[in-house]
C-alpha angles and dihedrals in degrees: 000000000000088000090069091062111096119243096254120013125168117198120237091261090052089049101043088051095064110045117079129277097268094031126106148201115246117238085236099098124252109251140181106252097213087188090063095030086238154116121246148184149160116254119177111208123211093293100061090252122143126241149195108228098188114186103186110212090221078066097050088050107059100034104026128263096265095049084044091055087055087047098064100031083068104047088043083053098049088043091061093046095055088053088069100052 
């Protein structure tokens, strides 16, 4: 039964800490990408745009889940804002 776990998971609460006040989690549900050896979910900002949250596990790995979730809050973030611009 344990196999069945993906390799990297965050529960709702995890995820709704960490992206930013506005900001939402999509009704789609949040899934291990084997392909890409990530987690990944569907955030909409403040703007009711739709977004890819990608949390690589490498990156788990070497700083912690919880660091790697902040990680990628901020470069999903960045990457928004660059969008704009």
């Amino acid at each position: 039964m344990a196999d069945d776990l993906p390799p990297l998971s965050y529960t709702t609460i995890e995820l709704e800490s960490y992206i930013p006040t506005g900001w939402s989690l999509a009704e789609e549900d949040p899934a291990w990408d084997a392909r890409k050896g990530a987690f990944r979910v569907k955030v909409i900002d403040g703007s009711d745009l739709d977004w890819d949250l990608v949390v690589p596990k490498a990156e788990a790995d070497q700083h912690g889940r919880i660091e790697a979730l902040r990680r990628a809050v901020d470069r999903l973030d960045r990457e928004r804002f660059k969008s704009f611009l």
